[in-house]
C-alpha positions in Angstrom: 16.2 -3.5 -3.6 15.7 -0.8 -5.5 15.2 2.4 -2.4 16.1 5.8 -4.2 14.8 4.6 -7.8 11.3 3.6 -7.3 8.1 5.3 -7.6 4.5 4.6 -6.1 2.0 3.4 -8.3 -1.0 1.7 -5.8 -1.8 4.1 -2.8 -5.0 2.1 -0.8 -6.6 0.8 2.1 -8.1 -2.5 0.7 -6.4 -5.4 1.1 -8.4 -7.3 -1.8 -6.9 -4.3 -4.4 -3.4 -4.8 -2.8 -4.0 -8.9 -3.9 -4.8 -7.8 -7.0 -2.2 -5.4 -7.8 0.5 -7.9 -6.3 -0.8 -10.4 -8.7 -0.9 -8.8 -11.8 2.6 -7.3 -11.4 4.0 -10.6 -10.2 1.9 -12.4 -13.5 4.0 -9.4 -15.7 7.5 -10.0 -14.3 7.8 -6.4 -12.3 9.4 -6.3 -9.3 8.0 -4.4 -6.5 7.8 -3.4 -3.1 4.8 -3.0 -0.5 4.6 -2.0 2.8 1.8 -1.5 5.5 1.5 1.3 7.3 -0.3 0.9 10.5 -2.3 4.6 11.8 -3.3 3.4 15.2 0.1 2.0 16.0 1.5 5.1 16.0 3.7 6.1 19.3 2.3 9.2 20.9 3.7 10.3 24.0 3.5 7.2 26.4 2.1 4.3 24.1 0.1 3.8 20.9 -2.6 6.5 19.7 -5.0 3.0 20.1 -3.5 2.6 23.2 -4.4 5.9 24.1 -7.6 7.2 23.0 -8.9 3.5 22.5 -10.3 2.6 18.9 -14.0 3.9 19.1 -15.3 5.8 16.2 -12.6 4.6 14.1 -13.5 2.5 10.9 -11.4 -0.9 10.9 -11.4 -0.4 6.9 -9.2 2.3 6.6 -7.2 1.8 9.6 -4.2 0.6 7.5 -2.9 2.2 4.5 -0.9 -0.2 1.9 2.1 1.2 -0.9 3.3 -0.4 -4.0 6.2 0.6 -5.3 8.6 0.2 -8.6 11.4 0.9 -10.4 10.8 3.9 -12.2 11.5 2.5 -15.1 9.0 0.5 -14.8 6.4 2.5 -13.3 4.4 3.6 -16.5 3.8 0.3 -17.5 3.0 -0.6 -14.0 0.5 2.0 -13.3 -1.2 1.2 -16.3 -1.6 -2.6 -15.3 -2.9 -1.3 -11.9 -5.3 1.2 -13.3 -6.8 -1.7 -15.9 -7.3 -4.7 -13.1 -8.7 -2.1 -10.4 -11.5 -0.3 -13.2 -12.1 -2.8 -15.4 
């Protein structure tokens, strides 16, 4: 879409804020990205660091990490939309 002009503006681990951001972008016509990023599922040496170490002591809320991104053209505006529907 858009991969060496866009900019983040919604770095989080919850997947309620990542609704909300989603939707008020979506509601104002701005087209953006998201992706998931997975920490446990990364390959170390001969499988996954879950698959290695197991998953005890680690806190099932932060285990994934989600990105918005945006044109940077747009991201001004956008980071202001996701700073007012996140702290208001």
């Amino acid at each position: 879409m858009f991969f060496f002009n866009k900019e983040d503006v919604y770095i989080g681990s919850s997947m309620e804020e990542l609704s909300k951001v989603r939707e008020i972008l979506k509601r104002e016509g701005i087209k953006y990205t998201y992706k998931a990023i997975d920490s446990s599922g990364k390959w170390l040496g001969p499988g996954t660091s879950r698959g290695n170490y197991g998953s005890f002591g680690m806190n099932k809320n932060y285990e994934k990490q989600y990105v918005v991104s945006v044109r940077k053209k747009d991201a001004e505006n956008a980071k202001y939309l996701v700073h007012r529907i996140l702290h208001s």
